[in-house]
C-alpha positions as CSV (number, residue, x, y, z in Angstrom):
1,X,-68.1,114.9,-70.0
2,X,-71.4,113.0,-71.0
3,X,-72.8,114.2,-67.5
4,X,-72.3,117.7,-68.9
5,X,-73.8,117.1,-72.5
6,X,-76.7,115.0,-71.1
7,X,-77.7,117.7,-68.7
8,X,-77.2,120.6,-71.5
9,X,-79.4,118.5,-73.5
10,X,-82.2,118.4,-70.7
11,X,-82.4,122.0,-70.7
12,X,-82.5,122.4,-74.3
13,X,-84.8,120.1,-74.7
14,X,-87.0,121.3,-72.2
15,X,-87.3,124.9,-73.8
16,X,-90.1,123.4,-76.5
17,X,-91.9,122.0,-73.5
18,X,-92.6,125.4,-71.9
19,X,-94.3,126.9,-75.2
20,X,-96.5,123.9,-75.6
21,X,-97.4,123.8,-71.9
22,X,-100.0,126.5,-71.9
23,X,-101.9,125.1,-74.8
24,X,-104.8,123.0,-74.4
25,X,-105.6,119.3,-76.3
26,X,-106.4,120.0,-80.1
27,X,-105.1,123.6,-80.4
28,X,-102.4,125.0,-83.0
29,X,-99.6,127.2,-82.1
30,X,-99.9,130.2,-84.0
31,X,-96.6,131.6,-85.0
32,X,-95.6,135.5,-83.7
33,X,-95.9,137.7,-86.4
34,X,-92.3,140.2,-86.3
35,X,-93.1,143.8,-87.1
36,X,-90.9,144.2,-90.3
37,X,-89.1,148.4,-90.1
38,X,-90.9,150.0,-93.1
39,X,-88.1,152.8,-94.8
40,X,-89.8,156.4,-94.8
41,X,-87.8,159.0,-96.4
42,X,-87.1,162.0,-93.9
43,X,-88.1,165.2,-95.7
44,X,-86.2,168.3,-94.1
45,X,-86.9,172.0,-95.0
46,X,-83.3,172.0,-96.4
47,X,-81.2,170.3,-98.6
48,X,-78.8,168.4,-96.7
49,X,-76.2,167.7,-99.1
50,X,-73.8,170.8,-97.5
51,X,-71.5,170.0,-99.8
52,X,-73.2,169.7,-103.0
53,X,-71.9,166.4,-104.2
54,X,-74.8,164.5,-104.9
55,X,-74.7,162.3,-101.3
56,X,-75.5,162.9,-98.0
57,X,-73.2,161.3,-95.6
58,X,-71.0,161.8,-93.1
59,X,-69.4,165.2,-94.3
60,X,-72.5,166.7,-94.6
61,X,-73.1,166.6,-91.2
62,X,-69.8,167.7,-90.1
63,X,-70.6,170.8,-92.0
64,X,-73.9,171.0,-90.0
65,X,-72.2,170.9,-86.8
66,X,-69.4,173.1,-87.6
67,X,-72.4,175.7,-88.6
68,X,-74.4,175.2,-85.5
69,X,-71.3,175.9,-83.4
70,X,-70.8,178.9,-85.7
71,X,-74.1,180.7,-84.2
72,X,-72.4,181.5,-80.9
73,X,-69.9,183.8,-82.2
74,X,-72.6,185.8,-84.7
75,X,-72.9,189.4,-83.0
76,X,-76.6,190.3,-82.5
77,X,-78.3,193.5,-84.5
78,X,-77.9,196.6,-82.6
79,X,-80.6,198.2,-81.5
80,X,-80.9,201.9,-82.0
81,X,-80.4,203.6,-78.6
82,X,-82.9,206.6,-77.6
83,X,-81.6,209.8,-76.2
84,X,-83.4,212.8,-73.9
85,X,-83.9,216.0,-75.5
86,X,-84.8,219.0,-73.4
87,X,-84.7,222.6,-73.1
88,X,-86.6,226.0,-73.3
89,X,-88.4,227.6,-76.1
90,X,-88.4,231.5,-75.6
91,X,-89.1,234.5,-77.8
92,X,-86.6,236.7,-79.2
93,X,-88.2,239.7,-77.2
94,X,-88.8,239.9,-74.4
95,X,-86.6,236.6,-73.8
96,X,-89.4,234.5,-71.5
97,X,-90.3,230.7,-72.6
98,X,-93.2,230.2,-75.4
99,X,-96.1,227.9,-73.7
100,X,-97.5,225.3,-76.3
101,X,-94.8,225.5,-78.7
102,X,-94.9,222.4,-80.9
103,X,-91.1,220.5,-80.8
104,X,-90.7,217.9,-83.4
105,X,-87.5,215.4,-83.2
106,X,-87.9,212.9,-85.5
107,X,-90.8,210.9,-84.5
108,X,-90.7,212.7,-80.6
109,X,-92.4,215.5,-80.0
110,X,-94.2,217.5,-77.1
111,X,-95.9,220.6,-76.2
112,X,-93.7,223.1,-74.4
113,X,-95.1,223.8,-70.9
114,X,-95.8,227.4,-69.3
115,X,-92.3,228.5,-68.7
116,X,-91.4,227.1,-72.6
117,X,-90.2,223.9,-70.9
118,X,-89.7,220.6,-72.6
119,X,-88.6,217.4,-72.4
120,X,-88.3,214.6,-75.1
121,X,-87.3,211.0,-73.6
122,X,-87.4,209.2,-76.8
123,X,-85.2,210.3,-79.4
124,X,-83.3,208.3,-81.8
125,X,-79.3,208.5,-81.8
126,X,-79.8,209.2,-85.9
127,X,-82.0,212.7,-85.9
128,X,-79.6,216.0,-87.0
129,X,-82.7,218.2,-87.3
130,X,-85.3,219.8,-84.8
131,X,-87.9,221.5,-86.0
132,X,-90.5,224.4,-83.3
133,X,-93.4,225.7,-84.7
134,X,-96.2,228.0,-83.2
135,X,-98.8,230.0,-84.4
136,X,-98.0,234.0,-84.7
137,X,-93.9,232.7,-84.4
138,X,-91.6,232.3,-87.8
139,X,-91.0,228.5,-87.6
140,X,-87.1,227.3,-86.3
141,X,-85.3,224.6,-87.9
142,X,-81.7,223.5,-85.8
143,X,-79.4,221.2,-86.9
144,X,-78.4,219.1,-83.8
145,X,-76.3,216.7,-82.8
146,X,-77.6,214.0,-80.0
147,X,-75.2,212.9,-77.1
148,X,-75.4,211.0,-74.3
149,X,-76.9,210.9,-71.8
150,X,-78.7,214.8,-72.4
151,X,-78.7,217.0,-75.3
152,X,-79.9,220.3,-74.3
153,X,-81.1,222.9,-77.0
154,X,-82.9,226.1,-75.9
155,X,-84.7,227.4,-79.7
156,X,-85.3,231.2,-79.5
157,X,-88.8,231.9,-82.0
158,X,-89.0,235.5,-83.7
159,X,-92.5,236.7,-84.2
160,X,-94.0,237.0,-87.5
161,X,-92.7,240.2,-89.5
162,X,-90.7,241.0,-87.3
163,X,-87.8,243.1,-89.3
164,X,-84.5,241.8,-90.1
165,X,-81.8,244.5,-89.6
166,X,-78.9,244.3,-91.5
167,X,-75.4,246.3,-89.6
168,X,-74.3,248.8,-92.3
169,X,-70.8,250.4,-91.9
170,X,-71.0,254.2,-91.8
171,X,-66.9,255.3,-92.7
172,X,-65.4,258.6,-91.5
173,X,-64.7,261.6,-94.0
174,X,-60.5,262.2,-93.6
175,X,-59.7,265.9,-94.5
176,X,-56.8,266.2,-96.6
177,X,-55.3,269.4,-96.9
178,X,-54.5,271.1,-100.4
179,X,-51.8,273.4,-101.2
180,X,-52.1,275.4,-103.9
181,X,-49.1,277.4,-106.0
182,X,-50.2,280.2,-107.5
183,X,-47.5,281.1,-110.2
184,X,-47.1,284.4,-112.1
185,X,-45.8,283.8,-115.8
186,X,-42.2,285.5,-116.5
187,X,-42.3,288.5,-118.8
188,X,-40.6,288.1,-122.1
189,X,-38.5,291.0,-123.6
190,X,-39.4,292.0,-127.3
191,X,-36.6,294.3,-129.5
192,X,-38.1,297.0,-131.0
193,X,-36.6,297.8,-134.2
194,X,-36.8,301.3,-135.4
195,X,-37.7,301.2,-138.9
196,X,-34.5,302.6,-141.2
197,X,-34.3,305.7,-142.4
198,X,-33.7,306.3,-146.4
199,X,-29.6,307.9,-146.7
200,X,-26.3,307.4,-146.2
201,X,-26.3,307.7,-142.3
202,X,-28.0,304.3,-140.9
203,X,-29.2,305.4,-137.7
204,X,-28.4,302.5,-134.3
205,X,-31.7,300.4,-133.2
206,X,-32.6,301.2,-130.3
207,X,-33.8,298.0,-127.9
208,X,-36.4,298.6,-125.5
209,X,-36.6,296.5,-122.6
210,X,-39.9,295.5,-120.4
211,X,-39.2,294.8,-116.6
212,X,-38.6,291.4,-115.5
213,X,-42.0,290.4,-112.9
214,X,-40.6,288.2,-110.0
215,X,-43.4,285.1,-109.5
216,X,-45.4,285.1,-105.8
217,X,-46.2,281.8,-104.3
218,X,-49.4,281.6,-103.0
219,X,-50.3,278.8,-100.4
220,X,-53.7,278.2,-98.9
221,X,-53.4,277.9,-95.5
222,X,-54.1,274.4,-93.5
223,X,-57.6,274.3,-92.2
224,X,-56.9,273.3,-88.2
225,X,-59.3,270.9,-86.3
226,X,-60.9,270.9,-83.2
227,X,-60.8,268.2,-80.9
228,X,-64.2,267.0,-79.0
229,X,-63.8,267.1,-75.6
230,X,-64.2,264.2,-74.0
231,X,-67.6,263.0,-72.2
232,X,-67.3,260.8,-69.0
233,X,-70.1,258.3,-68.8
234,X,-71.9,257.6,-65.4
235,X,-72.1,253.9,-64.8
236,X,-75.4,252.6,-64.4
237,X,-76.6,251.4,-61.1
238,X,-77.9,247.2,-61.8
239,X,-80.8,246.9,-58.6
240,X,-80.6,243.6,-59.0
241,X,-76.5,243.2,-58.5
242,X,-75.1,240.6,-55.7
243,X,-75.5,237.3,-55.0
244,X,-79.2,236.2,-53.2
245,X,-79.2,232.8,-50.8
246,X,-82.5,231.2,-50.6
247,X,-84.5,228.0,-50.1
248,X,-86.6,225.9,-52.5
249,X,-90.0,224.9,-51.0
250,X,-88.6,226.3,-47.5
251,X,-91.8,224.4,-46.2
252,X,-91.1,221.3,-47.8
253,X,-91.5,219.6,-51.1
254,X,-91.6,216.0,-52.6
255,X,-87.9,215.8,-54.4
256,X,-86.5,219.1,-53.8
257,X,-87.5,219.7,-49.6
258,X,-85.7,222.9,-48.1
259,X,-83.0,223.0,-51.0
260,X,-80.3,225.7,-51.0
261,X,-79.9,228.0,-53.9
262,X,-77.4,230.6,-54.8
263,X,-78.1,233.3,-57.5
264,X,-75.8,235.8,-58.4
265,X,-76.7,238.4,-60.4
266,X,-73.7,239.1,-63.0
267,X,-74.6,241.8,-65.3
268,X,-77.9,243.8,-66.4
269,X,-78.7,240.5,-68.0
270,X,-77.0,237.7,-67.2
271,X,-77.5,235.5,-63.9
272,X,-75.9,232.4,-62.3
273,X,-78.1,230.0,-60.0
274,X,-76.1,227.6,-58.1
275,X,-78.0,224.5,-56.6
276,X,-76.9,220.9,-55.6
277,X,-72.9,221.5,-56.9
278,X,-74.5,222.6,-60.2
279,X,-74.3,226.0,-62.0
280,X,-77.2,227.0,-64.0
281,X,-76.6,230.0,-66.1
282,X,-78.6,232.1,-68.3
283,X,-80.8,235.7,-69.3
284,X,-82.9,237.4,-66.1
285,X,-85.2,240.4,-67.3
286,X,-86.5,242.9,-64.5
287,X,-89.9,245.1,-65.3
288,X,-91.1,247.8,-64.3
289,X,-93.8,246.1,-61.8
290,X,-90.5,244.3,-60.4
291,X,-91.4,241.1,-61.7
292,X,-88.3,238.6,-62.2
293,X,-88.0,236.3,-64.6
294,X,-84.8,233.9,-65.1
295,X,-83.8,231.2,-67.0
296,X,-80.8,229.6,-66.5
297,X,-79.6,225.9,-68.2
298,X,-75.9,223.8,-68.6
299,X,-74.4,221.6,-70.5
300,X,-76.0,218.4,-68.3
301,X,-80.0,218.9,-69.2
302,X,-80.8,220.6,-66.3
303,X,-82.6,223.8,-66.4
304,X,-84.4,226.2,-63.6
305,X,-87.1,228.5,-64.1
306,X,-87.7,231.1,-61.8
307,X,-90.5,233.9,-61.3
308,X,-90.5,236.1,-58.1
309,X,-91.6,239.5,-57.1
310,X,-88.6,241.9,-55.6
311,X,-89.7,243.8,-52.8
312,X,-87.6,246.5,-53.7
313,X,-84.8,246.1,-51.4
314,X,-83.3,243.1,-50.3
315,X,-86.0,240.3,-50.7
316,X,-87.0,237.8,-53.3
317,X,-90.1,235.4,-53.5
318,X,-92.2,233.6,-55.9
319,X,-92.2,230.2,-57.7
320,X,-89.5,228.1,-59.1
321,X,-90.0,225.0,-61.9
322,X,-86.7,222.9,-61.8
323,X,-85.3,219.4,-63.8
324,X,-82.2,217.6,-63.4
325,X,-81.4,214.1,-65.5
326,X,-80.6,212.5,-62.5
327,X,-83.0,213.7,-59.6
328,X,-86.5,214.9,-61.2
329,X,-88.5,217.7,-61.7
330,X,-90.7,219.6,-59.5
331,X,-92.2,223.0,-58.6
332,X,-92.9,225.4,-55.9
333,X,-92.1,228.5,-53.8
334,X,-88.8,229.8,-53.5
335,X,-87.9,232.7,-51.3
336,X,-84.4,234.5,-51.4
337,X,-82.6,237.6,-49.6
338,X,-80.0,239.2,-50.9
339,X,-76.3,238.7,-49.1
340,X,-74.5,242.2,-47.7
């Protein structure tokens, strides 16, 4: 046991030794100086009593914790999403698209092309109006609605002055027959009294009687009516009538290269263009130089322009201007011959 203590006391005292070993003869020890933690208040940008009751301890930060977690679960602002808006400005007469037309969607807009052609990719979900203007055309304001992913308006612009005709209803005279009686009045009798004569005899009256005039009925006779014969119309021949298979840029093109396309001609007026599983329907207008001009959209956004020359018989050709959302737009030559 003293073993143990002695030896414990050796190293202990030893532990002085090593501090005053590296000193030379004559010098001091100078005593360490310990850095002493000075308080600084922490300023934060909030107050950070959470709970309002005059400390800030533990709770407090419980409440910060539970409101850092909180900031997961808060849903982000929306952002408003932009739609397309496209279609074709035309006139009211003859029916072909207006080039540089100005269309105004809210803070879109764009310049028509030269088929009336537009296109606006930025449109906010929020815009109910769209408003066309161009110089010599009365200026169109449409209410719209915008869906997804297309929303296609075609505006038709009436020149300036040009007359507003309202329908008037022009009714048909009926002839009513009148029947009219024609009535004699009966004669009346009237006694004639023969004045008396002055004596003892008192001569008998004497009545005189007028004949009794029997009434006539007279009716006006029933004015007949003639019926209009009837006029059978000829049917008018449509040169145009059938359906026409043809090729988009039959020599090749960038998006559309050697594309098949099926118009048939429906009425005098009306035309259906078939391309890629997609009908495109719309007006058509022949002149008298046997220009063609159609225009046919759907309910998708997509829209073909065409303008040929018709030989006459049974042959189409001239250039087509074509958009679909989900392939592109492009333009070229088209060529078509009509099916027997």
């Amino acid at each position: 046991m003293m073993t143990k203590s002695w030896g414990r006391f050796r190293v202990l005292a030893l532990i002085p030794l090593v501090g005053w070993a590296g000193l030379a003869a004559g010098q001091t020890p100078t005593p360490t100086v310990t850095p002493s933690a000075t308080s600084t208040p922490l300023v934060l940008p909030f107050n950070p009593d959470l709970d309002d009751n005059g400390l800030v301890n533990a709770i407090d930060l419980l409440f910060y914790i539970q409101a850092w977690q909180a900031i997961d679960f808060v849903e982000p602002t929306p952002t408003p999403v932009s739609y397309i808006l496209t279609g074709i400005v035309s006139s009211s007469s003859p029916g072909l698209g207006i080039q540089g037309a100005r269309v105004i969607a809210g803070t879109a807009t764009q310049l028509t092309g030269a088929q009336g052609f537009y296109q606006l990719l930025l449109v906010n979900s929020d815009i109910d109006t769209l408003l066309v203007h161009k110089d010599g055309f009365q200026d169109a304001e449409i209410p719209i609605a915008i869906e997804f992913p297309v929303t296609l308006i075609s505006p038709i612009l009436f020149p300036l002055g040009a007359p507003t005709f309202t329908p008037t209803s022009t009714g048909t005279p009926t002839e009513t027959p009148t029947t009219a009686a024609s009535v004699t009045p009966t004669a009346s009798s009237t006694p004639t009294r023969t004045p008396t004569a002055t004596g003892s005899i008192l001569p008998t009256p004497t009545r005189t009687r007028t004949p009794t005039r029997t009434p006539t009925s007279t009716r006006t006779p029933t004015p007949s009516r003639t019926q209009t014969p009837t006029r059978t119309l000829t049917p008018t021949m449509i040169p145009l009538l059938g359906v026409w298979e043809g090729k988009l840029n039959p020599e090749g093109g960038t998006i559309y290269n050697n594309t098949s396309v099926a118009w048939t001609v429906l009425s005098a007026t009306r035309a259906n263009a078939l391309i890629l599983s997609r009908n495109l329907t719309g007006p058509y207008d022949l002149s008298l130089a046997n220009g063609v001009v159609f225009n046919g959209t759907n309910e998708e956004g997509s829209a073909l322009f065409l303008e040929m020359l018709w030989d006459g018989a049974n042959h189409l050709s001239g250039d087509f201007d074509i958009f679909i959302p989900t392939i592109g737009q492009e333009q070229g030559p088209v060529v078509m011959d009509r099916t027997p």
